[in-house]
C-alpha positions in Angstrom: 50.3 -60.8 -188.1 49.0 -59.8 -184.6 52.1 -61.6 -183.1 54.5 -59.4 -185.2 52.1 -56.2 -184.4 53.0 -57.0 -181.1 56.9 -57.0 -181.5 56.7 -54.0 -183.4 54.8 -52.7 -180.2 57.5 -54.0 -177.9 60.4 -52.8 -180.3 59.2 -49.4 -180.7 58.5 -49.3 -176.7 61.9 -50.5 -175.9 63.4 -47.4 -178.3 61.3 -45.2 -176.3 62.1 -46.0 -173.1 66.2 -46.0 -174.6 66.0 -43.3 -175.8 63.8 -41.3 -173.2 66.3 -42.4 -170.7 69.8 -41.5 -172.9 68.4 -37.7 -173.3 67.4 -37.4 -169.4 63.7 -35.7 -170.7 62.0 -34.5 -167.8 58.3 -34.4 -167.1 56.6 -31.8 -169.7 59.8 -32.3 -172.2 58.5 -33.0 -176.0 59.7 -36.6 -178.3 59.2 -36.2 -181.7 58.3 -39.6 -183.6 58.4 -39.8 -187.7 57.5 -43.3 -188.5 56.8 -44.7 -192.2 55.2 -47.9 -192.0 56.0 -48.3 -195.5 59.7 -48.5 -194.3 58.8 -50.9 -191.4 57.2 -53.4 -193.3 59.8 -53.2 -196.1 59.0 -50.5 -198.6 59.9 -47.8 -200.3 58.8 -44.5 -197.9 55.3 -43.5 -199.1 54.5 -46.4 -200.8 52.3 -49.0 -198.7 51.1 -47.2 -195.5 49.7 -49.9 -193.2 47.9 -48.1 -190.4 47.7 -51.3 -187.8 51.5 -51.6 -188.1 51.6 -47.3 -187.2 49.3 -48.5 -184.4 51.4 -50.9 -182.8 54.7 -48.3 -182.9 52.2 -45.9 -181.7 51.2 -47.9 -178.8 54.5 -49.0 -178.1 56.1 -45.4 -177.6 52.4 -43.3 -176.1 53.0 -45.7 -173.3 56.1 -44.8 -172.5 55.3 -41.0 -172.9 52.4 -41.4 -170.7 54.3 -43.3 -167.9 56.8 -40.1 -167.8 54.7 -37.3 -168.5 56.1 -36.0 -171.8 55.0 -35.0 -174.8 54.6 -36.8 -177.8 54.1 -35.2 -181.3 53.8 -37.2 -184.4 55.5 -36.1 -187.2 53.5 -36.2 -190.5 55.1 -36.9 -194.2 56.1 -34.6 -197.1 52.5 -34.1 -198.1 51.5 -32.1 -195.1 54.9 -30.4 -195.6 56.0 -32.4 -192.2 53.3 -30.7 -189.7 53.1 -32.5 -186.4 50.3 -33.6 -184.7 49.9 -33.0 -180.5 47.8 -33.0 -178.0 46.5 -29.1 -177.7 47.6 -28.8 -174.1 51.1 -29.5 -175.3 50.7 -26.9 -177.8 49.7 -24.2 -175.9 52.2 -25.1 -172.9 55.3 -24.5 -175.9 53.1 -21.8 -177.5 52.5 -23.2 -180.8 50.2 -21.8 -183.0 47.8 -24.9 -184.7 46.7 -25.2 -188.7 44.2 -27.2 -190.1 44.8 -30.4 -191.3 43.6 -34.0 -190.7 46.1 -36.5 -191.5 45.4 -39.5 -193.7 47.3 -42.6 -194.7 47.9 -41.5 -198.1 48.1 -37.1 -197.0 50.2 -37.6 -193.6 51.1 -41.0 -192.8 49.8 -43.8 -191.0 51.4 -42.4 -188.1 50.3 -39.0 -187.4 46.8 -40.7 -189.0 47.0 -42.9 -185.7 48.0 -39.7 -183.3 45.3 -38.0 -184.5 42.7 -40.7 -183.2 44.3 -41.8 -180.2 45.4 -38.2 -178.9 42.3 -36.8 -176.2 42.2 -33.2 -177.9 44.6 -33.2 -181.3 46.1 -30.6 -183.1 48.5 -29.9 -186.0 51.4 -27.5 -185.8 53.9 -26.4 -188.5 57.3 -26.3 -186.1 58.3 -27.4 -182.9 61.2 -27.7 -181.0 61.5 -31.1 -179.5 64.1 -32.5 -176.7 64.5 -35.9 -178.5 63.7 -37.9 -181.5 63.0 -41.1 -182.7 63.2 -41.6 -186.8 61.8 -44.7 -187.6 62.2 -45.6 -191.7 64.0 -41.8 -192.9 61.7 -40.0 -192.2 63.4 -36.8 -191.6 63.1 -35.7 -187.9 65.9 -33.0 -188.0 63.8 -29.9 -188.6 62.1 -30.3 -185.5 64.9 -30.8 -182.8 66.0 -28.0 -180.6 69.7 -27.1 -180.9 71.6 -28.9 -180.5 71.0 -32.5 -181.7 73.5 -35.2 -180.5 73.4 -38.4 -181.9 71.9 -41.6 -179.7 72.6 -45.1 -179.9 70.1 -47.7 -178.7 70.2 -52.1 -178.5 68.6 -51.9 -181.6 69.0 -49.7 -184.6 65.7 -51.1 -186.9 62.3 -51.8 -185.7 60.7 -53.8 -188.3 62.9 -53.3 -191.5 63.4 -49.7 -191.2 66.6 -48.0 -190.2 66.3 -46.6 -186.7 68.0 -43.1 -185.9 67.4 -41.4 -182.5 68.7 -38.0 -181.3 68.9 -35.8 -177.9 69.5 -32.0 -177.6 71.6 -30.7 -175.1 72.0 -26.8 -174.8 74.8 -24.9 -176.7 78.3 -24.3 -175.1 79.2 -20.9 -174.6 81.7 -18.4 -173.5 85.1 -20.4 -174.9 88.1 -21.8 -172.9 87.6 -20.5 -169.8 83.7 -21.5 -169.4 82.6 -23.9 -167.1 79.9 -26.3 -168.2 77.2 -28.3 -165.9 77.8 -31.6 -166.6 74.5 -32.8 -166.0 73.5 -31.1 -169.2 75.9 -32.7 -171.6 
């Protein structure tokens, strides 16, 4: 098992770092993450939450966070009506308001369970507006992307045996057929 925890690790590290580099997120920029380990270890979503394999996808995508000063926030599942966990500084820097709730396995995922214990000064929020997503098993991730999301394709598209689906935001166009656009923000 620990030889596969470690791929996993690598995998979802390797998405990050993909993905992180596709959607051009500068220092203090947000990634949402759902993850079901269910999903990853070839379940139904929901229905055999494995915290060491959340761990290892955890690990695998904080350290590439860290390395580029960005956010992180750990979506939770449809039990905690898909609150985020982040650290508090990140919530007060985007000026959202924390609930209480303290994910579980079983009432949040193994994920956001993980998040929670790892993160220096947690908090849950009900909404946020990330630059860039990584769903990992369906988990949903939509909801909590800024406008507007743009599709992102990576070397891989499953980490474990859950379907991978990544997303960037770029800002809206406006001002019709005689606008200019930078191109640095498409």
């Amino acid at each position: 098992m620990a030889e596969n925890l470690s791929e996993l690790r690598a995998l979802a590290g390797q998405a990050a770092k993909e993905l992180l580099e596709a959607a051009n997120v500068r220092p203090g920029g947000l990634l949402v993450v759902g993850c079901s380990s269910s999903e990853v270890g070839g379940h139904r979503i929901g229905t055999d939450s494995r915290v060491e394999t959340a761990a290892a996808i955890f690990d695998g995508i904080y350290e590439q966070t860290q390395q580029r000063g960005i956010f992180l926030a750990a979506q939770c599942c449809e039990h905690l009506n898909r609150a985020l966990i982040l650290e508090r500084k990140a919530a007060k820097a985007f000026g959202y308001e924390p609930v209480n709730v303290v994910p579980q396995p079983k009432a949040g995922g193994s994920f956001a369970t993980t998040a929670y214990a790892r993160f220096e000064d947690p908090v849950a929020v009900e909404h946020i507006r990330a630059d860039c997503g990584l769903d990992i098993g369906g988990t949903l991730i939509g909801m909590h992307l800024k406008e507007v999301a743009v599709p992102v394709r990576l070397s891989m598209n499953h980490i474990g045996e859950a379907i991978l689906l990544c997303a960037r935001t770029r800002p809206k166009f406006i001002g019709g057929e005689r606008a200019h656009y930078d191109e640095a923000l498409l």
